[in-house]
Structure formats: structure tokens, C-alpha cells
DRENGUSE-783705 format. One line per 5 residues: number of its first residue (from 0); for each residue x, y, z of N, C-alpha, C, O, CB. Coordinates in nm, 4 decimals. Glycine has a CB too. Layout:
% DRENGUSE-783705
NUM	X:Y:Z:X:Y:Z:X:Y:Z:X:Y:Z:X:Y:Z  ...
//
This chain:
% DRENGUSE-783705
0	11.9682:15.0820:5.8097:12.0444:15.1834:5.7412:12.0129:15.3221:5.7952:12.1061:15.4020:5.8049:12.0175:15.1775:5.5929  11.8631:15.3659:5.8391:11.8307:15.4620:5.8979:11.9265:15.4771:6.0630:11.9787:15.5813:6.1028:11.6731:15.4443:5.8986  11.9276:15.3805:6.1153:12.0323:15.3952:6.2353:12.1974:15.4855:6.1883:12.2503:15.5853:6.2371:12.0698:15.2106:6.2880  12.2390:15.3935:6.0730:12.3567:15.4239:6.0412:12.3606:15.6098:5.9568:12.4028:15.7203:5.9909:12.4021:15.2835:5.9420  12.3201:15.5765:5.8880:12.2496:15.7495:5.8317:12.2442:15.7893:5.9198:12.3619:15.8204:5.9379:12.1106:15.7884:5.7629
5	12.1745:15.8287:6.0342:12.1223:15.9136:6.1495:12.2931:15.9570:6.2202:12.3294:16.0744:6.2267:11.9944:15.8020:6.2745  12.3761:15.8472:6.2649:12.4953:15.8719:6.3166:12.5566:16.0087:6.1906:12.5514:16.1247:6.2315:12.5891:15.7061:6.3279  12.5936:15.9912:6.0907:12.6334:16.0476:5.9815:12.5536:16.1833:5.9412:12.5570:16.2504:5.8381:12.6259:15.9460:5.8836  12.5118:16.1918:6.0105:12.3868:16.3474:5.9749:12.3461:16.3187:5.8742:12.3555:16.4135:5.7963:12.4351:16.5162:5.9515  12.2929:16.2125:5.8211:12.2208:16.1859:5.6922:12.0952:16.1256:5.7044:12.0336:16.0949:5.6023:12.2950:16.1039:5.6065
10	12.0492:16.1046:5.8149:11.9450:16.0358:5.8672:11.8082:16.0440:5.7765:11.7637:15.9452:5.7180:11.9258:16.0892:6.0058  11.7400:16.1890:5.7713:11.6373:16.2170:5.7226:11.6604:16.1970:5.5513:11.6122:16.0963:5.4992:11.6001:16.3530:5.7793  11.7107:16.2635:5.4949:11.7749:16.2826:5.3705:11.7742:16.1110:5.3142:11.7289:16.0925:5.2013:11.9425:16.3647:5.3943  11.8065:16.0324:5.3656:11.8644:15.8726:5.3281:11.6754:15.8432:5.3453:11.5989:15.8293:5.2498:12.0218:15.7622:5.4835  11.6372:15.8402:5.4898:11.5178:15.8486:5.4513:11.3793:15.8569:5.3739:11.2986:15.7683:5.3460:11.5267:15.8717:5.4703
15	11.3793:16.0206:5.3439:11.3576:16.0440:5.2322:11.3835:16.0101:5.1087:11.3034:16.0205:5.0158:11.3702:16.1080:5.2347  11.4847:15.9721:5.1021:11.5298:15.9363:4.9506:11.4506:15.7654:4.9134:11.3866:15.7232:4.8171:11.7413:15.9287:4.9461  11.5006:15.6970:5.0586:11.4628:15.5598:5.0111:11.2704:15.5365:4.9994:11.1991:15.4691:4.9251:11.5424:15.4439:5.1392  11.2400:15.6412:5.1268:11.0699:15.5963:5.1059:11.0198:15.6608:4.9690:10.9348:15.5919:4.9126:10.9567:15.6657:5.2451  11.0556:15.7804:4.9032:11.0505:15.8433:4.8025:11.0427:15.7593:4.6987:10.9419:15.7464:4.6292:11.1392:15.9228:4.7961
20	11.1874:15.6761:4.6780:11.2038:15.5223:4.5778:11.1229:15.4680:4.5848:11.0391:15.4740:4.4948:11.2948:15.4178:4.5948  11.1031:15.3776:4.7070:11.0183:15.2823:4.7535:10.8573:15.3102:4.6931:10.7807:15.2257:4.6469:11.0313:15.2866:4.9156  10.8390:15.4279:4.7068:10.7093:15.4618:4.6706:10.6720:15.4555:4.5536:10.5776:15.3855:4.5170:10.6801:15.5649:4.7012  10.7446:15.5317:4.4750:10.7377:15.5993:4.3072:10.7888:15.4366:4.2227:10.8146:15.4350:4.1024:10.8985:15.7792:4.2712  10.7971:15.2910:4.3238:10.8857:15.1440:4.2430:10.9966:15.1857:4.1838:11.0198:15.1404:4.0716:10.8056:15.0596:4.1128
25	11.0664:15.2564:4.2286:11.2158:15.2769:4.1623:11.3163:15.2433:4.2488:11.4321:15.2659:4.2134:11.2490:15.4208:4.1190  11.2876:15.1785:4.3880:11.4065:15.1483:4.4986:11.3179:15.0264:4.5691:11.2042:15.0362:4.6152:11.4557:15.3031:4.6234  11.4197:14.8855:4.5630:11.3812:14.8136:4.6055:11.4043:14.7806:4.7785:11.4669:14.6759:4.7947:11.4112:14.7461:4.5191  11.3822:14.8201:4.8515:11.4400:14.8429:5.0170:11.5086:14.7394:5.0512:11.5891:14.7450:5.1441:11.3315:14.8572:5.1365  11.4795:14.5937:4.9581:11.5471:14.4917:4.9956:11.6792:14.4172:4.9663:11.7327:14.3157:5.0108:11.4803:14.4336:4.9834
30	11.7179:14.5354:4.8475:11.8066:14.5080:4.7011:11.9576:14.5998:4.8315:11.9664:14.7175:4.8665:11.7178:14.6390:4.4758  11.9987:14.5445:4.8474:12.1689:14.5753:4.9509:12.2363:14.7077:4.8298:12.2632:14.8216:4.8677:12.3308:14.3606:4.9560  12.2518:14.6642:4.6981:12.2838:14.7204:4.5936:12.2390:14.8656:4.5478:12.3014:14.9557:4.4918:12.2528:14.6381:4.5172  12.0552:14.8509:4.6102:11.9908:14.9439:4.5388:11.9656:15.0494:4.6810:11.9160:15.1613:4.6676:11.8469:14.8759:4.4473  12.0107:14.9902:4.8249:12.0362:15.0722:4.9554:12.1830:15.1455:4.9440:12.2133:15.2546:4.9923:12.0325:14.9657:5.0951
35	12.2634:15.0595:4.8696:12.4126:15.1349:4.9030:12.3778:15.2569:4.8034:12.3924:15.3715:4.8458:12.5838:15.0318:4.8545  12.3369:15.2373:4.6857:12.3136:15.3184:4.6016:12.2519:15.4583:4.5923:12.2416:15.5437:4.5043:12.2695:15.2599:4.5486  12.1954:15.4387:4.7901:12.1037:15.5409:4.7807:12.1514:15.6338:4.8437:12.1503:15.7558:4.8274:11.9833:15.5177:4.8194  12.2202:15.5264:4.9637:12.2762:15.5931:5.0602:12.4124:15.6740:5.0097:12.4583:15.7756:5.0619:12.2995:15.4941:5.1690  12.4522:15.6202:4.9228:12.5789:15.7192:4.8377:12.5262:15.8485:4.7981:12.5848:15.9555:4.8149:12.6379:15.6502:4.6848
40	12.4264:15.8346:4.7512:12.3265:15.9643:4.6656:12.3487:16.1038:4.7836:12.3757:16.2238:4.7793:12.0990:15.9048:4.6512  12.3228:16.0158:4.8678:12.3151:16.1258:5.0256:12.4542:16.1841:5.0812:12.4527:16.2839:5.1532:12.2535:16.0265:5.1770  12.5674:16.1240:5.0487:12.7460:16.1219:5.0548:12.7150:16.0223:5.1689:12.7483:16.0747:5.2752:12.8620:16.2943:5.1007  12.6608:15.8909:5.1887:12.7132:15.8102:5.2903:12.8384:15.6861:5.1916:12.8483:15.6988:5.0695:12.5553:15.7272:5.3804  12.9026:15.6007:5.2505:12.9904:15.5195:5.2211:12.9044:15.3954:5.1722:12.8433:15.3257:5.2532:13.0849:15.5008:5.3351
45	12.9026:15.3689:5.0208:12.8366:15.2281:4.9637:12.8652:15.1753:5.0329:12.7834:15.1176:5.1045:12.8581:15.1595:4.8500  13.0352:15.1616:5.0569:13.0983:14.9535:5.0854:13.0398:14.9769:5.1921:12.9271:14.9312:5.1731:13.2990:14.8715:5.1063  13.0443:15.0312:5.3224:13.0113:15.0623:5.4764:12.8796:15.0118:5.4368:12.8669:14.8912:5.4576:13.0258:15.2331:5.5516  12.7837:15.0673:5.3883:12.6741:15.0291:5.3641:12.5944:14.8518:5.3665:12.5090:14.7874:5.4274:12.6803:15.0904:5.2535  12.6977:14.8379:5.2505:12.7469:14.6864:5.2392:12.7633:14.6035:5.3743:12.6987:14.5025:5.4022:12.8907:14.6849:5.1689
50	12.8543:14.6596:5.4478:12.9332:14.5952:5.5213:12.7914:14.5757:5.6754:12.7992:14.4873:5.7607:13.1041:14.7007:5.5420  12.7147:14.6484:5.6716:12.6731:14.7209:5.7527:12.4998:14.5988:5.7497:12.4683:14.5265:5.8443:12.6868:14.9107:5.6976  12.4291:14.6095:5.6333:12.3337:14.4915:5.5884:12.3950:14.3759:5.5138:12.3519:14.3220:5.4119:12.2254:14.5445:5.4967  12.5325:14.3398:5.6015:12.5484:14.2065:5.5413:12.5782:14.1396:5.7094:12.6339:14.0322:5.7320:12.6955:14.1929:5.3992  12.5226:14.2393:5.8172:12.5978:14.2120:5.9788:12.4341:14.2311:6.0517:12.3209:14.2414:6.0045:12.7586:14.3724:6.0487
55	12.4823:14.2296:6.1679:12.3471:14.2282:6.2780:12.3790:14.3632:6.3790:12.3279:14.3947:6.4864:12.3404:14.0544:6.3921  12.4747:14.4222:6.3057:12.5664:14.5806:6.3625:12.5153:14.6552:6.4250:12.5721:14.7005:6.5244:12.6132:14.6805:6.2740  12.3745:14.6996:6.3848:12.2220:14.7661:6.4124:12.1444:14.6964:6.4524:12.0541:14.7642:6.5014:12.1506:14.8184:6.3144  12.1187:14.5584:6.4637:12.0137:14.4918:6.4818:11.9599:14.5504:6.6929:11.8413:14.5609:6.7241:12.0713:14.2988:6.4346  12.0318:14.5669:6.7573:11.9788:14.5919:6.8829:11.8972:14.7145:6.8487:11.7745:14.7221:6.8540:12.0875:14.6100:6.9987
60	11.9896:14.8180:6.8096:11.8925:14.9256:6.7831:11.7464:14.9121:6.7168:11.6435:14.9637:6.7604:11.9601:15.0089:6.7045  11.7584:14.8381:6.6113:11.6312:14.8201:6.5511:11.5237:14.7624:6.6108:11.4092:14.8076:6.6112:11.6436:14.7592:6.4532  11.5713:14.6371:6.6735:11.4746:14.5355:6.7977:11.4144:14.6902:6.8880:11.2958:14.7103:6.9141:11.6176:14.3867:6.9422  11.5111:14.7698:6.9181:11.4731:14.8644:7.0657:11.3636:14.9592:6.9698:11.2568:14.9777:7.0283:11.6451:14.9823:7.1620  11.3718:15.0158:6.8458:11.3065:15.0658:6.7963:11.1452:15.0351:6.7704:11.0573:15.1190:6.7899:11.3730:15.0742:6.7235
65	11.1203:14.8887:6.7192:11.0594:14.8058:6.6848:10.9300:14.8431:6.8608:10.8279:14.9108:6.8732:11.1723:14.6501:6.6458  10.9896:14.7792:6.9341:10.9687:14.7693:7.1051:10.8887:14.8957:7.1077:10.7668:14.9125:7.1107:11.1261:14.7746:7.2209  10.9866:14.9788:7.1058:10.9403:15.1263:7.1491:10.8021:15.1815:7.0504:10.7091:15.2491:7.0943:11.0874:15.2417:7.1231  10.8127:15.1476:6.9507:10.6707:15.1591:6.8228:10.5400:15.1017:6.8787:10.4408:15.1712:6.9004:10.6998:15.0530:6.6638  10.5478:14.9578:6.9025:10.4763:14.8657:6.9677:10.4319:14.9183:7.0772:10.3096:14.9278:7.0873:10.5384:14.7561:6.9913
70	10.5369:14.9780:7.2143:10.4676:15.0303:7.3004:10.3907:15.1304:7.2788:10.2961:15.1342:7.3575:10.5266:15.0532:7.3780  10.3947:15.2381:7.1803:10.3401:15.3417:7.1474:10.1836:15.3257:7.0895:10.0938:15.4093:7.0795:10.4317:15.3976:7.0603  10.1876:15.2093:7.0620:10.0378:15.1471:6.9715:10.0489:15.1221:6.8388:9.9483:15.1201:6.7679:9.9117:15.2470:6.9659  10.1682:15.1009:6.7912:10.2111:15.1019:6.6421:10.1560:14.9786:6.5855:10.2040:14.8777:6.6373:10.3727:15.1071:6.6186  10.0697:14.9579:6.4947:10.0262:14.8135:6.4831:10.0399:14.8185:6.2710:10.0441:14.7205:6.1967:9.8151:14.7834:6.5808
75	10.0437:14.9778:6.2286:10.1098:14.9556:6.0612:10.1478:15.1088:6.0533:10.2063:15.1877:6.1275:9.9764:14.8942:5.9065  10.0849:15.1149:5.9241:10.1685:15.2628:5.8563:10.0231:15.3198:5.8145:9.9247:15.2493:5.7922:10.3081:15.2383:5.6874  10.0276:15.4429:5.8091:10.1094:15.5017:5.8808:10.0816:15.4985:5.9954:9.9814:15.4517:6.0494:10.1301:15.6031:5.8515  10.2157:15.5747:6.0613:10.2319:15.6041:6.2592:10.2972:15.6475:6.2853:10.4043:15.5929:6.3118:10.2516:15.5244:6.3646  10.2666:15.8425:6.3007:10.3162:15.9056:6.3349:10.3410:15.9330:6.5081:10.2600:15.9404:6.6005:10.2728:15.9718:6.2620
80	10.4961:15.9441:6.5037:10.4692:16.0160:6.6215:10.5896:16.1644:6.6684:10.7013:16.1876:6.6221:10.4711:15.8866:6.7368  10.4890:16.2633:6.8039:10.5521:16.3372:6.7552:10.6102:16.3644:6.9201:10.5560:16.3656:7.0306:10.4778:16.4417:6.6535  10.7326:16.3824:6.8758:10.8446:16.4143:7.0274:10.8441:16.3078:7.1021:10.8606:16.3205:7.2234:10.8005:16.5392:7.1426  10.8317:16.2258:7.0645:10.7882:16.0944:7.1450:10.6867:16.0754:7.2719:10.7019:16.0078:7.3736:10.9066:16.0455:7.1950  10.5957:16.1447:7.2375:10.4919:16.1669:7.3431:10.3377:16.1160:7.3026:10.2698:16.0337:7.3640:10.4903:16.3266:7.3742
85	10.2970:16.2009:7.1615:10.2345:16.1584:7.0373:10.2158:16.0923:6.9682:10.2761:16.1155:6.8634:10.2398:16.1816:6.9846  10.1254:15.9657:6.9674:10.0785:15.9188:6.8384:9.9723:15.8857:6.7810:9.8735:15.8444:6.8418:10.1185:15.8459:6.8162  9.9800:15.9003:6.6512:9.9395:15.9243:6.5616:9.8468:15.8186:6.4210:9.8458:15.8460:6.3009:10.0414:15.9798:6.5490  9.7749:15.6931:6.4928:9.7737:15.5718:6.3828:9.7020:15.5982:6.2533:9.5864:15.6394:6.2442:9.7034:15.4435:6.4413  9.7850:15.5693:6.1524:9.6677:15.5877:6.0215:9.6771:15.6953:5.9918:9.7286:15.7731:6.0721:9.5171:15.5675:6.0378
90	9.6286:15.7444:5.8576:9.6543:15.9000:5.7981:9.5288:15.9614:5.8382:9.4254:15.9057:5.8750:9.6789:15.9176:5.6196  9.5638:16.1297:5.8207:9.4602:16.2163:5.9266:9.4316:16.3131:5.7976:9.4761:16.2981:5.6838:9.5416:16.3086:6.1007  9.3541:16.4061:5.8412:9.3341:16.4939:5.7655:9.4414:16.6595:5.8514:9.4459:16.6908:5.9704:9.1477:16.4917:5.7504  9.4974:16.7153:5.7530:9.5972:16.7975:5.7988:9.5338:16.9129:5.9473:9.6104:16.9870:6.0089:9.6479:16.8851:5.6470  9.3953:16.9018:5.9748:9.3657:16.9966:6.1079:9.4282:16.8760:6.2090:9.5038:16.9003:6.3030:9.1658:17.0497:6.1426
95	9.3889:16.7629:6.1769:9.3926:16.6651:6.2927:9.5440:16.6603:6.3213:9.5771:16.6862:6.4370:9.3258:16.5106:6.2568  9.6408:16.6307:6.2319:9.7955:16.6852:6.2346:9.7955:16.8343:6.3666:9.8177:16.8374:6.4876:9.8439:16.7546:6.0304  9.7666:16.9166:6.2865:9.7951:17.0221:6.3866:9.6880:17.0610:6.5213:9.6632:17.1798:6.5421:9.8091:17.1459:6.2983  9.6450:16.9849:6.5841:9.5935:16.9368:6.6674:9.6562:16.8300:6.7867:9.6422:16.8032:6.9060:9.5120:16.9011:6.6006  9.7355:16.7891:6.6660:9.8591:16.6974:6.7630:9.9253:16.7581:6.8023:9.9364:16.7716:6.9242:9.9488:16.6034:6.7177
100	10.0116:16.8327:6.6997:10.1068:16.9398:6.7121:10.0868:17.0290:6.8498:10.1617:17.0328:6.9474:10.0923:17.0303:6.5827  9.9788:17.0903:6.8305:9.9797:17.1612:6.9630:9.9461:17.0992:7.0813:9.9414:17.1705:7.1815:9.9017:17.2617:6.9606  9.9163:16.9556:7.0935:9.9280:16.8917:7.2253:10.0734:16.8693:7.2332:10.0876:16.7848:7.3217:9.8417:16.7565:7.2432  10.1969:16.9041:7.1825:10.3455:16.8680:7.1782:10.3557:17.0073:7.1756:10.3549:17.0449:7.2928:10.4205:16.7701:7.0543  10.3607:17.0598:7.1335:10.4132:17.2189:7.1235:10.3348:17.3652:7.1673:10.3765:17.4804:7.1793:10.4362:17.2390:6.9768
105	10.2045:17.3041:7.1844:10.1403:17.4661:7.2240:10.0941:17.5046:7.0862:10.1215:17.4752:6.9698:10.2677:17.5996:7.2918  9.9882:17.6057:7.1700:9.9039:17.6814:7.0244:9.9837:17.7676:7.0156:10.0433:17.8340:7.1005:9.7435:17.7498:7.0240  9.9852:17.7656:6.8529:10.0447:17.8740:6.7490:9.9977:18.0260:6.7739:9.8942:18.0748:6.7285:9.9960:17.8337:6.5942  10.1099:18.1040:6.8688:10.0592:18.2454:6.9164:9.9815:18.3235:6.7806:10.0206:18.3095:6.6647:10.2060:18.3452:6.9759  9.8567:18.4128:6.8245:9.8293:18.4654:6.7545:9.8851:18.5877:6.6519:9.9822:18.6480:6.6977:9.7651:18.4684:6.8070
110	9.8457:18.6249:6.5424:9.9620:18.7029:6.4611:10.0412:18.6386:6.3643:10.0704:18.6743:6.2501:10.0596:18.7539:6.5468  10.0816:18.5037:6.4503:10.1655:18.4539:6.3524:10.0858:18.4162:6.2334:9.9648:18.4003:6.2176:10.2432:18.3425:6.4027  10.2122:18.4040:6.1350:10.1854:18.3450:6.0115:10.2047:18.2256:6.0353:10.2844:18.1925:6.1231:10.2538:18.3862:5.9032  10.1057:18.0955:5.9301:10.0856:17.9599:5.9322:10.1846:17.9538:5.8038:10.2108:17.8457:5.7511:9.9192:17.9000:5.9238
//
């Protein structure tokens, strides 16, 4: 569904919404009903939705996704990564985050505000 969201500029948002559910036990990720439901929340199309985890429509994308995680060292959750260069296994403490960050982006010029 994240494939299909993402086409639709709803990508993050659908995202968010479902790991948000998922988290707090109020969205079952597996419930077709309780995905269309979410993805509507966001303005995507229920039936499409429907139509969409009742097919294998996405399934290449997902396999290539899956692949590409794996190559990265992805072995659970969390696993961040960042620009696709970065990653990230297991939760960090927020210096170690921005430590990544600036191996992807450069140190934060001085002056600035954090």
C-alpha cells in the first residue's frame, strides 16, 4: 500500500497513519478493511485499495524493496536508512542519529539554529 500511496503523494502520511495505528492496537495492517480505511483517511481511493491487496500489482516492487533492505544489512526494526547510503540497525540515541546525518549531509554550519 506504501508503493501505491507513494505514486499518489500520499506516501508518508498513509505511512504514518498506519504505523501510528499499528502501534497505539487500533489498526490491524492485516485487516484489507482496516488498510482501505486508512488509506481513505489520507484522500486515497478505498475500492483501489481493495483492488490493489486483493492482486500481486506491487508485489515486484515490494520483492525489489525487501532485496534492497537485505542488501543494506536489514535483518529487523528498527532500520533506518538515510539517502540510501546510510544505515542505521536498531534504535540509537538521538547524537548517534545526527552523526549519521552528517555523514549524508555535512556538518550543520555554525550559527545555525538546531
Amino acid at each position: 500500500m506504501v508503493q501505491y500511496a507513494r505514486e499518489q503523494g500520499h506516501g508518508h502520511e498513509f505511512f504514518s497513519r498506519a504505523q501510528d495505528g499499528f502501534f497505539t492496537g487500533t489498526l490491524n495492517p492485516f485487516g484489507p478493511d482496516a488498510l482501505a480505511e486508512t488509506a481513505e483517511s489520507v484522500g486515497l481511493d478505498a475500492q483501489r485499495v481493495r483492488e490493489i491487496l486483493a492482486n500481486d500489482e506491487y508485489a515486484d516492487r515490494v520483492h525489489a524493496d525487501r532485496r534492497e533492505a537485505l542488501d543494506m544489512g536489514a535483518s529487523g526494526v528498527p532500520f533506518i536508512v538515510f539517502d540510501r547510503r546510510v544505515a542505521a540497525p536498531g534504535a540509537h540515541k538521538v547524537a548517534a542519529y545526527g552523526q549519521l546525518l552528517e555523514q549524508v549531509a555535512g556538518p550543520v554550519p555554525s550559527g545555525s539554529v538546531a
